[in-house]
gemmi code that builds the backbone of each chain (N, CA, C; Angstrom):
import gemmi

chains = {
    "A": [
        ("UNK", (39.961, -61.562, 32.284), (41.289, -60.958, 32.423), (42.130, -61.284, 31.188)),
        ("UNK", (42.927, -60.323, 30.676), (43.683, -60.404, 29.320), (45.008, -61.545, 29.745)),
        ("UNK", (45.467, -61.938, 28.810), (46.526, -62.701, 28.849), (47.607, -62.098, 28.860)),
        ("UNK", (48.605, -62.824, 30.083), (50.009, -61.922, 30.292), (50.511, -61.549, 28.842)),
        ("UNK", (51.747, -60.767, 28.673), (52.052, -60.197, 27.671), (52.941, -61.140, 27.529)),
        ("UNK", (53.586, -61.490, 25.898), (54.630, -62.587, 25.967), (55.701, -62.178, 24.461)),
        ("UNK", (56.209, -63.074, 24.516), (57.062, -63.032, 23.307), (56.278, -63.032, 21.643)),
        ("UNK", (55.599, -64.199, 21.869), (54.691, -63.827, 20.831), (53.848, -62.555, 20.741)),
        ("UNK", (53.268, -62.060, 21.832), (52.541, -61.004, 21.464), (53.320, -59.765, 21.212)),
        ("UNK", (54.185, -59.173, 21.306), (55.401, -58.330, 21.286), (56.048, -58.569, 19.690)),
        ("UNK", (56.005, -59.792, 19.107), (56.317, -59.923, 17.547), (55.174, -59.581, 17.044)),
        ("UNK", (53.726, -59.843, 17.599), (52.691, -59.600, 16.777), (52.655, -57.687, 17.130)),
        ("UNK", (52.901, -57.065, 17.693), (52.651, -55.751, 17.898), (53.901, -55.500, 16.785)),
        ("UNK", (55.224, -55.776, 16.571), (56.252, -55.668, 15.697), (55.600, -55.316, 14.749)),
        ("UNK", (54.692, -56.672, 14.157), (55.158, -57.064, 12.909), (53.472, -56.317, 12.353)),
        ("UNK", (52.571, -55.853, 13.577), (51.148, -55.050, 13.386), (51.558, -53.638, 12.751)),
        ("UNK", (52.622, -53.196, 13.708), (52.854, -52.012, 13.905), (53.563, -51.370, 12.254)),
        ("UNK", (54.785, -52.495, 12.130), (55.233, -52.055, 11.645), (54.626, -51.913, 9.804)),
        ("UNK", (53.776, -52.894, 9.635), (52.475, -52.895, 8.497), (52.088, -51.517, 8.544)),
        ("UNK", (51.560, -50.920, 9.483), (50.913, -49.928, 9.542), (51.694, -48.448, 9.984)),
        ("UNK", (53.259, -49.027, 10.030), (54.305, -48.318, 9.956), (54.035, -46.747, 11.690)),
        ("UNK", (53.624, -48.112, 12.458), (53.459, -47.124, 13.573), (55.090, -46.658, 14.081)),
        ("UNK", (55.165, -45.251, 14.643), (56.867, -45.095, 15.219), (56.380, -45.452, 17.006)),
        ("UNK", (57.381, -46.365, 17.277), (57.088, -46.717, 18.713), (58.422, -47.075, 18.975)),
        ("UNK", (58.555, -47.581, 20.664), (59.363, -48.046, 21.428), (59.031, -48.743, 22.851)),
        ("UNK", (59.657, -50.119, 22.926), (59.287, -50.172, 23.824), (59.957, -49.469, 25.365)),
        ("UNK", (59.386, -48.922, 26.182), (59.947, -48.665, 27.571), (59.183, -49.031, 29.149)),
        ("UNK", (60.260, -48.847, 29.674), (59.842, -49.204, 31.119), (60.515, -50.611, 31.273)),
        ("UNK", (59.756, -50.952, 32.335), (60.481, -52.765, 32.433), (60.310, -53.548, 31.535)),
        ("UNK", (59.144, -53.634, 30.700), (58.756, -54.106, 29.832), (60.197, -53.501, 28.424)),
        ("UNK", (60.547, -52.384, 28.479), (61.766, -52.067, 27.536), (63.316, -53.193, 27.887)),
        ("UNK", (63.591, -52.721, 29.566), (64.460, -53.748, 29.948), (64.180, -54.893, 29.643)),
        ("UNK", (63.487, -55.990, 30.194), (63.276, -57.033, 29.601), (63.839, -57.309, 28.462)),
        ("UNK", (62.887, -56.583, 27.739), (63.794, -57.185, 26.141), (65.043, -57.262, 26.097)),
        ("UNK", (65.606, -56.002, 26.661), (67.510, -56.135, 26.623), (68.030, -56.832, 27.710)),
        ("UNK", (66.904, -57.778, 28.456), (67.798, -58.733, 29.669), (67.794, -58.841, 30.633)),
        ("UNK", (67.121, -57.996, 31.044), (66.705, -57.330, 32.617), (66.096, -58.849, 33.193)),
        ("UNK", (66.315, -59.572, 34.058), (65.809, -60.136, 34.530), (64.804, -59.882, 35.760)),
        ("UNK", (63.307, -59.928, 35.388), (62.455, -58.987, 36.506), (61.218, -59.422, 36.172)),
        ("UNK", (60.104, -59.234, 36.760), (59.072, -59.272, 36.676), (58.101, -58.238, 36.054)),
        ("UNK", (57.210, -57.861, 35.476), (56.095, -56.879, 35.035), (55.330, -57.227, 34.714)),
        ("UNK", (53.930, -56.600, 34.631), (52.957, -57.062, 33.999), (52.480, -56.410, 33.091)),
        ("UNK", (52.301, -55.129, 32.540), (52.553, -54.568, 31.097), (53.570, -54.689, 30.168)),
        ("UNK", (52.736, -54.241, 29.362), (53.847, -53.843, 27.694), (53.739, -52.356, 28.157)),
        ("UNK", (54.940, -51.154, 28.251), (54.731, -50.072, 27.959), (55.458, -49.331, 26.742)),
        ("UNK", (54.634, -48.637, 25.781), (55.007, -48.177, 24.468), (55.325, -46.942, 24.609)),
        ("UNK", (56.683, -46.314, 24.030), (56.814, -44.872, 23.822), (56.048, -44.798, 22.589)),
        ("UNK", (55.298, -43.873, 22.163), (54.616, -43.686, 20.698), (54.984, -42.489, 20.143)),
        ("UNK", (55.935, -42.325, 18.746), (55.502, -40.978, 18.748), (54.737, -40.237, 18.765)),
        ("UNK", (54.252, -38.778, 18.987), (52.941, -37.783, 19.416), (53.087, -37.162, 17.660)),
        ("UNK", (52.145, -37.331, 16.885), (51.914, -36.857, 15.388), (50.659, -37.425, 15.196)),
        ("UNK", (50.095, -36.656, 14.218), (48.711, -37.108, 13.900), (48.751, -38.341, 13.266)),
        ("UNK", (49.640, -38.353, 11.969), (49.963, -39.669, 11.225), (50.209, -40.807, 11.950)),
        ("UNK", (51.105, -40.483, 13.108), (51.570, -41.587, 13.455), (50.192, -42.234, 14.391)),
        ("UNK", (49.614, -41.349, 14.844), (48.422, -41.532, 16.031), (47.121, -42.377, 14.816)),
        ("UNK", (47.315, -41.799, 14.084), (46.056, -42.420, 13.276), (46.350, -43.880, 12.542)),
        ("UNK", (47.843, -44.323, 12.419), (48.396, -45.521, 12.261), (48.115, -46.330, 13.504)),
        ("UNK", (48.441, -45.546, 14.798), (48.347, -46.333, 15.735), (47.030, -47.116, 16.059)),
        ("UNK", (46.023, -46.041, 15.857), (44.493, -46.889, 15.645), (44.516, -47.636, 14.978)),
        ("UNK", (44.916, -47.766, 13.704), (44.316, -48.549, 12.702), (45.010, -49.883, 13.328)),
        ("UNK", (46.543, -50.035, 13.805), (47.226, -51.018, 14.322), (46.692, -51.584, 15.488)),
        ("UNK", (46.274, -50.637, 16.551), (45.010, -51.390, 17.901), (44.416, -52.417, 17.616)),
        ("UNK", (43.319, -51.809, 16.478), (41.927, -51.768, 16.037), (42.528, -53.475, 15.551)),
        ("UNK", (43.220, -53.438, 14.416), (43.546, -54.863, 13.568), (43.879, -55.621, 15.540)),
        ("UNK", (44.678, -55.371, 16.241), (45.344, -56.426, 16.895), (43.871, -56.732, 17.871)),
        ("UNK", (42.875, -56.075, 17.769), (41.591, -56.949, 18.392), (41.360, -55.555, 19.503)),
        ("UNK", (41.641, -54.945, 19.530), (41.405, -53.681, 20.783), (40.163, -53.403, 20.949)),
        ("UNK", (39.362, -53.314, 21.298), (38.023, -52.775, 21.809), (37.895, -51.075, 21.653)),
        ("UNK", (38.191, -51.127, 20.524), (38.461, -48.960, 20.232), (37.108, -48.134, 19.453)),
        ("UNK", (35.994, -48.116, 20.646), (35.025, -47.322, 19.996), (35.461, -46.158, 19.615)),
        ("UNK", (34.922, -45.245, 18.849), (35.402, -43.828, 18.067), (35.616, -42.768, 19.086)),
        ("UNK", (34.700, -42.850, 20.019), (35.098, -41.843, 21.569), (36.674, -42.244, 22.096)),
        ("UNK", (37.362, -43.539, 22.458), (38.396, -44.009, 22.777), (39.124, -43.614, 21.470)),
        ("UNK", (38.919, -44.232, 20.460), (40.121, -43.726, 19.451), (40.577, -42.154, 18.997)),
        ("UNK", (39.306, -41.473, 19.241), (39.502, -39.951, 19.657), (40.168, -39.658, 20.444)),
        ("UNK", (40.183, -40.148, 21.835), (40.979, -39.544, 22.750), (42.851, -40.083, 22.246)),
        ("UNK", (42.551, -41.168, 21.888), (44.385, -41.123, 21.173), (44.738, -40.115, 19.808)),
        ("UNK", (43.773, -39.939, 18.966), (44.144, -39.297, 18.067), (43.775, -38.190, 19.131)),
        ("UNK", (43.435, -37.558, 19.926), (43.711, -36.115, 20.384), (45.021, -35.896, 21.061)),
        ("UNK", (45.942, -36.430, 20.825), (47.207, -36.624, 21.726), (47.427, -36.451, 23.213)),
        ("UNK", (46.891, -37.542, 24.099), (46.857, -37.168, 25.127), (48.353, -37.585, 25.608)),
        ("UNK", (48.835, -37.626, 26.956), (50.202, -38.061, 27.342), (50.325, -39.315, 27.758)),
        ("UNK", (48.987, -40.320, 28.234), (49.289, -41.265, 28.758), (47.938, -41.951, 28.114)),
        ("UNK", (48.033, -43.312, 27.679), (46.793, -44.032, 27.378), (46.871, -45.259, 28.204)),
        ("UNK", (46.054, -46.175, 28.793), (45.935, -47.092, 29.400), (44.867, -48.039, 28.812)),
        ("UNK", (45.243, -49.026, 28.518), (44.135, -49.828, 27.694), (43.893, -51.358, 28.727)),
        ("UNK", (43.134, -51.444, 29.469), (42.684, -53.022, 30.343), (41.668, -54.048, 29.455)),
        ("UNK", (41.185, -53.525, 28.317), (40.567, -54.547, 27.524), (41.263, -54.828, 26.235)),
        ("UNK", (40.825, -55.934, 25.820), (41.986, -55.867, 24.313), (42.635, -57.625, 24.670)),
        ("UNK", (43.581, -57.815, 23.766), (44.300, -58.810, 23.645), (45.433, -59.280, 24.970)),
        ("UNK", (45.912, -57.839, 25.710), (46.966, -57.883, 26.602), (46.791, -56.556, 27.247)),
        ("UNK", (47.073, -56.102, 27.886), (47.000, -55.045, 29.120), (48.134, -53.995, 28.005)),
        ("UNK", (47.599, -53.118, 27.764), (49.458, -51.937, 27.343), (48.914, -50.769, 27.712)),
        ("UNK", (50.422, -50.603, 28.030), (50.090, -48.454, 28.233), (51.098, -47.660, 27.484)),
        ("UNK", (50.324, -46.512, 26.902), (50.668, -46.009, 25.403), (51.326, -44.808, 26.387)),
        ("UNK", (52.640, -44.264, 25.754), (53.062, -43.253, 26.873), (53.524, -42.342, 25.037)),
        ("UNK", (53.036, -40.982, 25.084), (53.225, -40.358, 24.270), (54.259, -38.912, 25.006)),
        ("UNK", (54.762, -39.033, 26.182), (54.962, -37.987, 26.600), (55.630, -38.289, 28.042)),
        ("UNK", (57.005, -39.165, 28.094), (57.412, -39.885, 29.307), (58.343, -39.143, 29.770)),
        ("UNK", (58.239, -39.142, 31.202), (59.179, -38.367, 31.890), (60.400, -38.487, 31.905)),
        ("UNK", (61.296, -37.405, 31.597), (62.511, -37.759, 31.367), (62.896, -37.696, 30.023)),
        ("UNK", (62.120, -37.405, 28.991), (62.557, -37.840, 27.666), (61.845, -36.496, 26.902)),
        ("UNK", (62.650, -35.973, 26.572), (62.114, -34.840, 25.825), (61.356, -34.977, 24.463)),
        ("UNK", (62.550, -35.579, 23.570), (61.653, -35.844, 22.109), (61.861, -37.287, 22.082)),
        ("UNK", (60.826, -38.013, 20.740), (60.844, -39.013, 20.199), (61.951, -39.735, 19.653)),
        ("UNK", (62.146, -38.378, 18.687), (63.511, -38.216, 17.815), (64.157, -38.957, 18.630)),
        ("UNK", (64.897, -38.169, 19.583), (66.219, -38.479, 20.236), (66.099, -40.034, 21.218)),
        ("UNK", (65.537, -40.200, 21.361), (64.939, -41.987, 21.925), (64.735, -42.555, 20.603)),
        ("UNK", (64.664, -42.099, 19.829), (64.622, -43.151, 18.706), (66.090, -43.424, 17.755)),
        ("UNK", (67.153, -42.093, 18.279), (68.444, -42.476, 17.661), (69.198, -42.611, 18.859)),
        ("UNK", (68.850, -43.236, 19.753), (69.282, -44.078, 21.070), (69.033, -45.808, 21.124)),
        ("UNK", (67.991, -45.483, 20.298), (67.200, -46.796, 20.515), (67.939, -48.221, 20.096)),
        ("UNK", (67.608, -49.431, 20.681), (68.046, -51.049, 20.362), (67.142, -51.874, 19.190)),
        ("UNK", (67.476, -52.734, 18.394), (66.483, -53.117, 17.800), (67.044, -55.027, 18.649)),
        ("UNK", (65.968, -55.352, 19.215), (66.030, -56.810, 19.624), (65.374, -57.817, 18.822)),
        ("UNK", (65.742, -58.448, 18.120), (64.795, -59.505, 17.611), (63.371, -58.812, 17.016)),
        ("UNK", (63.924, -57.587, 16.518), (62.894, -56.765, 15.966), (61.802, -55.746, 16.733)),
        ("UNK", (62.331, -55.953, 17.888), (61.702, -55.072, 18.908), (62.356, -53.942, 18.973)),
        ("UNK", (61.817, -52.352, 18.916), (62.453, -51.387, 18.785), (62.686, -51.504, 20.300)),
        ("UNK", (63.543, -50.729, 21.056), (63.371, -50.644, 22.723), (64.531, -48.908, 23.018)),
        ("UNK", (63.882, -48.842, 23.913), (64.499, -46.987, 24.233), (66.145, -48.058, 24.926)),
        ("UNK", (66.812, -46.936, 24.706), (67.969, -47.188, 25.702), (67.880, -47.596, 27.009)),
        ("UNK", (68.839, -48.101, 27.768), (68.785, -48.340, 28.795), (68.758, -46.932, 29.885)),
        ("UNK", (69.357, -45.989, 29.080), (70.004, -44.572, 29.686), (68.774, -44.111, 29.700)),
        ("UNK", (67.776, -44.247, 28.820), (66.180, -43.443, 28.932), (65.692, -43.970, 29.407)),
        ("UNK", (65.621, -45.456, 29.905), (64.478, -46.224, 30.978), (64.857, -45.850, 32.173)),
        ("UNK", (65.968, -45.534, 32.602), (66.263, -45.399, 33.697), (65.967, -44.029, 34.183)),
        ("UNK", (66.137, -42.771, 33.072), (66.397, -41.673, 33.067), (64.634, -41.181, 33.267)),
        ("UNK", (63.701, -42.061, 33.003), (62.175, -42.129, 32.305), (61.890, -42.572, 33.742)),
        ("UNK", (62.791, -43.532, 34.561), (62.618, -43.721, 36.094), (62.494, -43.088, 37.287)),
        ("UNK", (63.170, -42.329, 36.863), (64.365, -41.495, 38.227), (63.362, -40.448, 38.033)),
        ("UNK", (63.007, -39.798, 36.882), (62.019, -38.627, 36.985), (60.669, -38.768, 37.211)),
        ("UNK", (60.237, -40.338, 37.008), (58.538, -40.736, 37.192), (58.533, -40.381, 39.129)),
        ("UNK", (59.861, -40.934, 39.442), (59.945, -41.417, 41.112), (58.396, -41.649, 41.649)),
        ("UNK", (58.143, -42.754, 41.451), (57.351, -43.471, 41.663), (57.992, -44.361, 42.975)),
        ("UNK", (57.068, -45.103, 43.836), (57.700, -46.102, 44.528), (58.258, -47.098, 43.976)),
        ("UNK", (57.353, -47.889, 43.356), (57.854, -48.579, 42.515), (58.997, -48.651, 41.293)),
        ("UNK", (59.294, -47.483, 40.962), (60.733, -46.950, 40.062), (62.159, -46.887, 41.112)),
        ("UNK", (61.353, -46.153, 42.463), (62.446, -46.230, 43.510), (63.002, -47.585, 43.892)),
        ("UNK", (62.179, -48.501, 43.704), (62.893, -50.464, 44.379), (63.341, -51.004, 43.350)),
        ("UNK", (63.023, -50.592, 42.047), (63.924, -51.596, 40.830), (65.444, -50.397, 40.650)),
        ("UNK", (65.154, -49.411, 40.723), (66.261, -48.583, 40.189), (67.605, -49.144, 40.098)),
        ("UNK", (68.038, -49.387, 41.625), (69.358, -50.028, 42.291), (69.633, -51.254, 41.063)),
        ("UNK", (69.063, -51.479, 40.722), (69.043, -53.413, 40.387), (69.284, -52.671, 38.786)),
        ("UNK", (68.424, -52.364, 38.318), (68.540, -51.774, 37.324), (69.762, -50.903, 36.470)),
        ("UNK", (70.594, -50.110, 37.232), (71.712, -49.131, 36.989), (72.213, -50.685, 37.271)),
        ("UNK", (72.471, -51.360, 38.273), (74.169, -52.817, 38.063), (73.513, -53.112, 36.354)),
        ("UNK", (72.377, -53.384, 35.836), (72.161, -54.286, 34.921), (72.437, -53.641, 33.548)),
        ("UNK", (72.231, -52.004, 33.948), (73.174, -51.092, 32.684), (74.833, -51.532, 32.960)),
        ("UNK", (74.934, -50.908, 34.310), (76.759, -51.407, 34.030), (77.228, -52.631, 33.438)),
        ("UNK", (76.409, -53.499, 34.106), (77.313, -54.898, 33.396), (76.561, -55.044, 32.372)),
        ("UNK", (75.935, -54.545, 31.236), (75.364, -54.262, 30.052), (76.095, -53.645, 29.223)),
        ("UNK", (76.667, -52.875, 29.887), (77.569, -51.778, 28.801), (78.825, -52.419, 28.798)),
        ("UNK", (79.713, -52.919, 30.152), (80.890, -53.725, 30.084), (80.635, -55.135, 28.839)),
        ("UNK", (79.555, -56.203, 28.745), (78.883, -56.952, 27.882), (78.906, -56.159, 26.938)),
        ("UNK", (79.111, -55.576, 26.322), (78.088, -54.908, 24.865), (79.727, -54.392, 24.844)),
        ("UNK", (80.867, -54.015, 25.650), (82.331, -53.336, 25.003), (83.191, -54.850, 24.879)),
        ("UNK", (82.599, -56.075, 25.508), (83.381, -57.134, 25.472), (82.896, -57.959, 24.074)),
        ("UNK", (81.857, -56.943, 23.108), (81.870, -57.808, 21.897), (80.519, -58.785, 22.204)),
        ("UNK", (79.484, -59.003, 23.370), (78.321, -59.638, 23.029), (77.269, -59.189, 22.516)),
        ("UNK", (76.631, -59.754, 21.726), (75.595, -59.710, 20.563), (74.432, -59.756, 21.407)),
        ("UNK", (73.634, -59.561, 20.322), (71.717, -59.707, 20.792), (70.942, -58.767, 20.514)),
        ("UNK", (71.037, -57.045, 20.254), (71.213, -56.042, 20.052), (72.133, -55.468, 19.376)),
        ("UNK", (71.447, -54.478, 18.438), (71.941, -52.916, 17.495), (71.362, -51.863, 17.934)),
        ("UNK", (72.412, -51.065, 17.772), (72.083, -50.066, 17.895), (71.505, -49.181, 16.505)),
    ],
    "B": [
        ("UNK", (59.251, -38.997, 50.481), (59.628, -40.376, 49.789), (60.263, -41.094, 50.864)),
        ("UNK", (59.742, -42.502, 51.062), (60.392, -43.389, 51.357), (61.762, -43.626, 50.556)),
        ("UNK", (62.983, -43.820, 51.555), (63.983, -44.385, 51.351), (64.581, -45.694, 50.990)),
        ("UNK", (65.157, -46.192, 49.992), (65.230, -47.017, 49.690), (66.515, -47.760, 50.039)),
        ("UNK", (67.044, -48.218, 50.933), (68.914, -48.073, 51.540), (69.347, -49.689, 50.678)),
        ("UNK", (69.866, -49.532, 49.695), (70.128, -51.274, 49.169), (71.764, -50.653, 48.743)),
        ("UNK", (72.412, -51.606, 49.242), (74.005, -52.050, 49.140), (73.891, -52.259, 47.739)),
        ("UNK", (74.882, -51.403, 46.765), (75.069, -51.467, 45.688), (76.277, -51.500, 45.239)),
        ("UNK", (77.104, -51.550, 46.371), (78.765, -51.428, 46.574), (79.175, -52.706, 45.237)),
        ("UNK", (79.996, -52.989, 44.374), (80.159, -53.988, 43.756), (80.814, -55.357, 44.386)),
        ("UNK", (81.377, -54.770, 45.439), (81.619, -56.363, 46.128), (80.960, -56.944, 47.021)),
        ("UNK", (80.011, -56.202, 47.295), (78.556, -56.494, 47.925), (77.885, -58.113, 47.776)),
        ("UNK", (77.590, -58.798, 48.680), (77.205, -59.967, 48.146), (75.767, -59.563, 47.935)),
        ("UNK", (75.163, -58.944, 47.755), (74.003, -57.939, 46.955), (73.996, -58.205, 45.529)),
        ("UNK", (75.064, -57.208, 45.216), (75.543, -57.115, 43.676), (75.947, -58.333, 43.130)),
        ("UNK", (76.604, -58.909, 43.786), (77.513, -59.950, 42.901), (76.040, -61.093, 42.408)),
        ("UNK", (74.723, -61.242, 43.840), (74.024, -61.977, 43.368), (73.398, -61.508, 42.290)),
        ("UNK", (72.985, -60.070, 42.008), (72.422, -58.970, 40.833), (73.134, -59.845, 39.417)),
        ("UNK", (74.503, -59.798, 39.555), (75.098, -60.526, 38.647), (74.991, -61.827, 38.166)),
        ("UNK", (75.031, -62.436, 39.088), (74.429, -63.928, 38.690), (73.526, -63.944, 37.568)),
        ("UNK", (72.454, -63.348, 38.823), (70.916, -63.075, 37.882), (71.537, -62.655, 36.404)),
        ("UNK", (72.257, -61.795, 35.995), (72.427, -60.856, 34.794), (73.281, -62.508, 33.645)),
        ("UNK", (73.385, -62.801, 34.142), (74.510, -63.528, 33.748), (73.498, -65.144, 33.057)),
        ("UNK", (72.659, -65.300, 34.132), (72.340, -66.650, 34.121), (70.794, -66.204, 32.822)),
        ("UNK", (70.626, -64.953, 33.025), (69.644, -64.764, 31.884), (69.888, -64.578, 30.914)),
        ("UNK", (71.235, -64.049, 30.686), (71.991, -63.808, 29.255), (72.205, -64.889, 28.306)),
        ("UNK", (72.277, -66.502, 29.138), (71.951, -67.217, 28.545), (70.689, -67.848, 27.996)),
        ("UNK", (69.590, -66.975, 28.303), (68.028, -67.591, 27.865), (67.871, -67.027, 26.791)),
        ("UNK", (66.823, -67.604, 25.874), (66.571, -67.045, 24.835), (65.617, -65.852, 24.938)),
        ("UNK", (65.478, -64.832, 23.842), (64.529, -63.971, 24.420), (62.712, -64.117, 24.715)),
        ("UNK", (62.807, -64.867, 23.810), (61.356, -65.703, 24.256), (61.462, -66.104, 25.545)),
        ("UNK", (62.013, -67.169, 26.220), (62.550, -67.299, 27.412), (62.229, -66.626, 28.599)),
        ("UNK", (62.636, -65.359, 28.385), (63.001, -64.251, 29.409), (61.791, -63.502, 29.085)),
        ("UNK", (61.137, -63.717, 28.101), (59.853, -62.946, 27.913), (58.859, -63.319, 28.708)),
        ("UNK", (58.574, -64.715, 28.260), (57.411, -65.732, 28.663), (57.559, -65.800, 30.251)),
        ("UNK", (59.241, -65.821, 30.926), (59.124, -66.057, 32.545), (58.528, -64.604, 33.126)),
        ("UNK", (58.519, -63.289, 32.334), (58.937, -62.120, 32.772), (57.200, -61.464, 33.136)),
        ("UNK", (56.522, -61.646, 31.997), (55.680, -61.035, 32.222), (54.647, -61.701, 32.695)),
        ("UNK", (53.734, -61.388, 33.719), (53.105, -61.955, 34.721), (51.655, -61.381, 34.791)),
        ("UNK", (50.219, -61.704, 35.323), (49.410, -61.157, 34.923), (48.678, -61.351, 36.886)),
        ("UNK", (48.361, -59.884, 37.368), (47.767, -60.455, 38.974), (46.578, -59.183, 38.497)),
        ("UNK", (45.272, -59.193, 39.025), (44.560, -58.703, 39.124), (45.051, -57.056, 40.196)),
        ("UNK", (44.915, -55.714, 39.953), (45.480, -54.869, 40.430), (43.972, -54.228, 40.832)),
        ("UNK", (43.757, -53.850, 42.037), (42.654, -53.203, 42.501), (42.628, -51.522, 41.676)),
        ("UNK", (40.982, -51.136, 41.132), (41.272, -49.913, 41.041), (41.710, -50.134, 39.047)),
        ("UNK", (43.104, -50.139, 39.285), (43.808, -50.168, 37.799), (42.949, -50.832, 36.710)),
        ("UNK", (42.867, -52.204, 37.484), (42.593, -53.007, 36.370), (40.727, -52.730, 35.970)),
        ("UNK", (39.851, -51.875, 36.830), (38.842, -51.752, 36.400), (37.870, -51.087, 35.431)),
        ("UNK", (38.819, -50.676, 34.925), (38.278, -49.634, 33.922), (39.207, -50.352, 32.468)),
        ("UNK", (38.299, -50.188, 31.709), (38.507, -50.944, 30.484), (39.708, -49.870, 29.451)),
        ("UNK", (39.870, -48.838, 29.649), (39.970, -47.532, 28.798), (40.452, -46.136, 29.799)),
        ("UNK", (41.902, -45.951, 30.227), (41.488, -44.614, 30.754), (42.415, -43.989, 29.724)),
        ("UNK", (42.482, -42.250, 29.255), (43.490, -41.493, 29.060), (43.123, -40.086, 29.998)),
        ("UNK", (44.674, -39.964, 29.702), (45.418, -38.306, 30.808), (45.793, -37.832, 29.604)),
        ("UNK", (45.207, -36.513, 29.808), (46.025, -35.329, 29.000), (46.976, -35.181, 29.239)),
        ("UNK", (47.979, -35.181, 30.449), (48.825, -34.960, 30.191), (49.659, -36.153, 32.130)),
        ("UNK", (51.295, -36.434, 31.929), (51.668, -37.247, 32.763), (51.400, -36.739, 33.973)),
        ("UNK", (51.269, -35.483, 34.273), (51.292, -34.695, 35.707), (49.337, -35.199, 36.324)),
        ("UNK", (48.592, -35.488, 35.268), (46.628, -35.593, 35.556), (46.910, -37.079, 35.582)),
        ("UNK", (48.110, -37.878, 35.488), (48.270, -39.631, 35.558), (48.501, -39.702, 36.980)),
        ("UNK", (49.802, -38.735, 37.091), (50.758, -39.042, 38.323), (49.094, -38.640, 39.570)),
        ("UNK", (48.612, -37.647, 39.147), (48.014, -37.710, 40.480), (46.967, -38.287, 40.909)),
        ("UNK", (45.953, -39.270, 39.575), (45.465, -39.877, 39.665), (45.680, -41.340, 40.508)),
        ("UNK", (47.063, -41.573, 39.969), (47.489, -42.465, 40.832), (47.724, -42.196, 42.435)),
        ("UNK", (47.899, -41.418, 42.490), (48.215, -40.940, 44.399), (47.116, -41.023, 44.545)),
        ("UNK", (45.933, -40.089, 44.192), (44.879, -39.903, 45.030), (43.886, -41.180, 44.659)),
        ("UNK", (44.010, -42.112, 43.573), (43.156, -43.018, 43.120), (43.340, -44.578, 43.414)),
        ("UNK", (44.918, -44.409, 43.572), (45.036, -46.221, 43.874), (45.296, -46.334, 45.208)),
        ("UNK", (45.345, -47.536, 45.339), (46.177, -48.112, 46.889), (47.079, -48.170, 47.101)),
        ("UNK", (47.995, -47.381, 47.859), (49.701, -46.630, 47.583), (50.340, -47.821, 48.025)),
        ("UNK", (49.791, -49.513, 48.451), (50.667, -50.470, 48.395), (50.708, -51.280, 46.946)),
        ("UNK", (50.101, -50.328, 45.562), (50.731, -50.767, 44.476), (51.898, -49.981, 44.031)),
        ("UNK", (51.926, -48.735, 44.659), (53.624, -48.520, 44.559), (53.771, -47.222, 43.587)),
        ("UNK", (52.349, -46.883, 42.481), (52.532, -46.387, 41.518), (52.493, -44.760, 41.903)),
        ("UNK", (52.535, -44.517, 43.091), (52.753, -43.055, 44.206), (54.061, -42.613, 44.311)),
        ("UNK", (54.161, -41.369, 44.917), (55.975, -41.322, 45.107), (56.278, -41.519, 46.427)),
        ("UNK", (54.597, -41.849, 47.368), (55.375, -42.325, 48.857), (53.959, -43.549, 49.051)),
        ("UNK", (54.326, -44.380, 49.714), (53.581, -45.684, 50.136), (52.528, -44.469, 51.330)),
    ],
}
model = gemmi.Model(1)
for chain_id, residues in chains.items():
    chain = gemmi.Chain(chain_id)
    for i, (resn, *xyz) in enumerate(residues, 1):
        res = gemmi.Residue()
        res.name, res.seqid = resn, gemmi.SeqId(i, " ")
        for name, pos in zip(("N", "CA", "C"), xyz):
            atom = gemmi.Atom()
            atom.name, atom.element = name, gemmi.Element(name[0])
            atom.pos, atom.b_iso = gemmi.Position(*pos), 0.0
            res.add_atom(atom)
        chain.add_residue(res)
    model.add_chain(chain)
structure = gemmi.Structure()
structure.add_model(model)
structure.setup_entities()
């Protein structure tokens, strides 16, 4: 079984990614988190942008962080699919090229937070990326989630740090 | 879909504990909040396959209904 996902591994995807100049974001709980969310998860989930360039960076960035990416698997990411799920590798992640709720990259990416060097979607798109998955599981954090935007956004107009926009 | 009925009223002693929480993590570092956050349990089904992709989110969503055990939640009804 892979090792939970952690702080260190999240700088090493940063600092992989950004070598190989992958465009990503993080979202889902794994996005909250970074901005504070106090909660539990057990993935990393990545918005990626959908481009060939960027898809063929993204291999090369897997591949270096230890991924198990025979040429059949790295095909199916360079064929742009909408959802990738990876259970072998360094840490559990799921590659979301195509998340509900979110039309383009672009526009999640001039929304986006930079945390301690972690890109992360807005809070307005994790939630918004929620409400349209309606999942069960999207349905029991939601509630908890919208207080942790409000008193996020009241925090963030009272002048506290930790995040850029 | 199951209904989800949670008191979100702000003077809710619900919310106010929501707050705490928000409050008492704001002081952790992000490492901190990383390292407590993410958690690793064996998931029936999910975790057995080394490699999956969906063409597209709608061939995910229904994989999950018709493929997992709807008490992991990842369905739109238990």
């Amino acid at each position: 079984m892979a090792a939970p996902f952690s702080y260190r591994l999240a700088q090493e995807i940063a600092a992989c990614f950004s070598m190989h100049k992958v465009r990503y974001l993080f979202l889902g709980k794994s996005g909250a988190i970074i901005l504070g969310f106090p909660d539990t998860t057990q993935d990393a989930v990545l918005f990626v942008e959908r481009s060939s360039e960027n898809s063929r960076a993204l291999v090369s960035a897997l591949v270096e962080m230890g991924f198990p990416l025979d040429a059949q698997r790295q095909e199916e990411i360079l064929q742009g699919k909408d959802f990738v799920q990876i259970r072998e590798g360094p840490f559990d992640l799921d590659l979301v090229f195509a998340p509900d709720g979110i039309e383009r990259f672009e526009d999640a990416a001039r929304r986006a937070l930079v945390v301690e060097g972690l890109p992360v979607c807005h809070l307005d798109d994790i939630i918004r990326s929620k409400e349209e998955a309606g999942r069960v599981k999207d349905q029991e954090v939601l509630p908890r989630l919208r207080a942790f935007r409000d008193w996020w956004w009241e925090r963030q107009s009272q002048g506290a740090s930790g995040a850029r926009e | 879909m199951r209904k989800f009925e949670v008191q979100t009223d702000r003077e809710s002693a619900q919310y106010q504990e929501w707050i705490r929480d928000f409050e008492a993590a704001a002081r952790r570092s992000l490492k901190q909040r990383m390292d407590y956050s993410f958690i690793r349990t064996y998931k029936p089904v999910l975790d057995d396959e080394g490699f999956r992709a969906f063409q597209t989110m709608e061939d995910y969503r229904r994989w999950c209904e018709s493929c997992l055990p709807s008490w992991l939640g990842y369905g739109r009804s238990v």
